[in-house]
C-alpha positions as CSV (number, residue, x, y, z in Angstrom):
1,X,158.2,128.5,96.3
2,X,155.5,126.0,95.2
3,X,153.9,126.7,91.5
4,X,150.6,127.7,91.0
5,X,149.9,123.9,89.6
6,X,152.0,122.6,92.9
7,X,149.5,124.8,95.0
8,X,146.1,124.4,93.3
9,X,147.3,120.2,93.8
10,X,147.3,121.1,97.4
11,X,144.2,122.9,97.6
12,X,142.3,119.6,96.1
13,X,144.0,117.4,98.9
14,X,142.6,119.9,101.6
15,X,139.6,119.5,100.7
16,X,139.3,116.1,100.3
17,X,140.6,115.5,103.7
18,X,138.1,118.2,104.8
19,X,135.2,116.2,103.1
20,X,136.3,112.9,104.1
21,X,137.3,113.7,107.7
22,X,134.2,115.9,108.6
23,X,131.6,113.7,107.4
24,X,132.9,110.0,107.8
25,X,131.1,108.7,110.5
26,X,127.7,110.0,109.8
27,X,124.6,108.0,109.9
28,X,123.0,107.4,106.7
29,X,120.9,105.5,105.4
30,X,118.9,104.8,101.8
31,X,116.2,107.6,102.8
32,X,119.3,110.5,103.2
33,X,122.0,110.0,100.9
34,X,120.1,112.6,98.6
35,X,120.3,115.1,101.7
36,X,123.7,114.1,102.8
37,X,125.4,114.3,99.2
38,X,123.7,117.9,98.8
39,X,125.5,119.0,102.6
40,X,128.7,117.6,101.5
41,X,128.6,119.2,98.1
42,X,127.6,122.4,99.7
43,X,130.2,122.7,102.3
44,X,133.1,121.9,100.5
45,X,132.3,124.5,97.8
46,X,132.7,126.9,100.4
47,X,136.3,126.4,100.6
48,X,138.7,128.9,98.9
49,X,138.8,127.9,95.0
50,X,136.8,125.5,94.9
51,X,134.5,125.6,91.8
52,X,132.3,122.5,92.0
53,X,132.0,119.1,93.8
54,X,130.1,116.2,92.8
55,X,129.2,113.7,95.6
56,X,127.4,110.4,94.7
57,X,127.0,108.3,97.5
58,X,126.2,105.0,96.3
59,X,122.6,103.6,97.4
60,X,123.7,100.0,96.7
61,X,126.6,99.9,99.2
62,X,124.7,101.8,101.6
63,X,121.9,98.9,101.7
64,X,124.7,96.1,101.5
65,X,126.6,97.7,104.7
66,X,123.3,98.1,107.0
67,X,124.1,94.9,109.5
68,X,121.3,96.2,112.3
69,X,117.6,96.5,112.9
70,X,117.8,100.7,112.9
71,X,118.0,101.0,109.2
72,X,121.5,103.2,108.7
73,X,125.1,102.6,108.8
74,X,128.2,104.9,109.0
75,X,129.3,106.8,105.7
76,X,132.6,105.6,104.7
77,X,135.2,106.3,101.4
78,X,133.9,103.1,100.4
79,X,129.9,104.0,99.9
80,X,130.4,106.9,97.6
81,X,131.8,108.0,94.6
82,X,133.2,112.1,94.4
83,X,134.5,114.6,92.0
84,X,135.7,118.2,92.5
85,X,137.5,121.1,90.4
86,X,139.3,123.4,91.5
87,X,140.4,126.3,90.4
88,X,144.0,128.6,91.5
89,X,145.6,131.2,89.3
90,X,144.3,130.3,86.4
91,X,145.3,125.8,86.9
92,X,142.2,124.0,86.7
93,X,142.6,120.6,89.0
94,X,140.5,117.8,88.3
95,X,140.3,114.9,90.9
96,X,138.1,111.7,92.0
97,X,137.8,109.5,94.5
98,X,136.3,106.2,93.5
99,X,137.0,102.5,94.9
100,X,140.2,101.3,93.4
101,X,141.0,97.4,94.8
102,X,138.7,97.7,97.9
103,X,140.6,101.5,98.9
104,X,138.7,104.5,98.4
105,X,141.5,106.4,95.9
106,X,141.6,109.8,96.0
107,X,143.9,110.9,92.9
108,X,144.5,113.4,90.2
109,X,142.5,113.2,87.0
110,X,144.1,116.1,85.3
111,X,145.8,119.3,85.5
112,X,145.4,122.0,83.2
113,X,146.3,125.6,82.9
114,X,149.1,128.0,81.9
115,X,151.2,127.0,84.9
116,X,151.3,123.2,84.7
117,X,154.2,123.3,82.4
118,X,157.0,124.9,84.4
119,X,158.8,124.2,87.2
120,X,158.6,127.7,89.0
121,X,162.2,128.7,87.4
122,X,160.3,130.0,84.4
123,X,161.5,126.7,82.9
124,X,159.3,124.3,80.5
125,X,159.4,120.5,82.0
């Protein structure tokens, strides 16, 4: 049986493979990131327990990636910046996904919560 930590762990990676699978691939360009941040945001805080997302998509690397004459490229983990919290039986779970050595890395910031301490035995780690 997974801990409430364990499980509100899990809950971040689904979402982040929700957000990063469902909207990689879209065109965007410097006139929508606003709009496409705002959708992405939006639909990933519809998810069970998920309290707030922050997604910045990074105007810069958006104009650096545009190679053609139509003025957008595809979104990619590499043109934006995100942050979410989530929140599961009373474990708050902080994570990010920024570019870490060319990768987009999604990883835990923190943790935090009554449950984060024990192993599901009742036991302190």
């Amino acid at each position: 049986m997974a801990t409430d930590a364990q499980q509100a762990c899990f809950e971040a990676g689904i979402k982040f493979g929700s957000l990063y699978h469902q909207f990689a691939g879209t065109p965007v360009s410097p006139a929508s990131t606003r709009s496409l941040e705002a959708a992405m945001a939006e639909a990933i805080e519809n998810q069970p327990y998920c309290e707030s997302v922050t997604v910045e998509i990074r105007d810069d690397r958006v104009a650096d990636a545009i190679d053609h004459e139509n003025g957008y490229t595809e979104l990619t983990g590499s043109l934006m910046d995100v942050e979410m919290r989530i929140d599961y039986e009373g474990v708050t779970v902080r994570t990010r996904m920024a570019m870490r050595d060319g990768y987009p890395l999604m990883e835990l910031v923190a943790v935090e919560g009554e449950s984060e301490a024990t192993d599901g035995s009742g036991t302190t780690n």
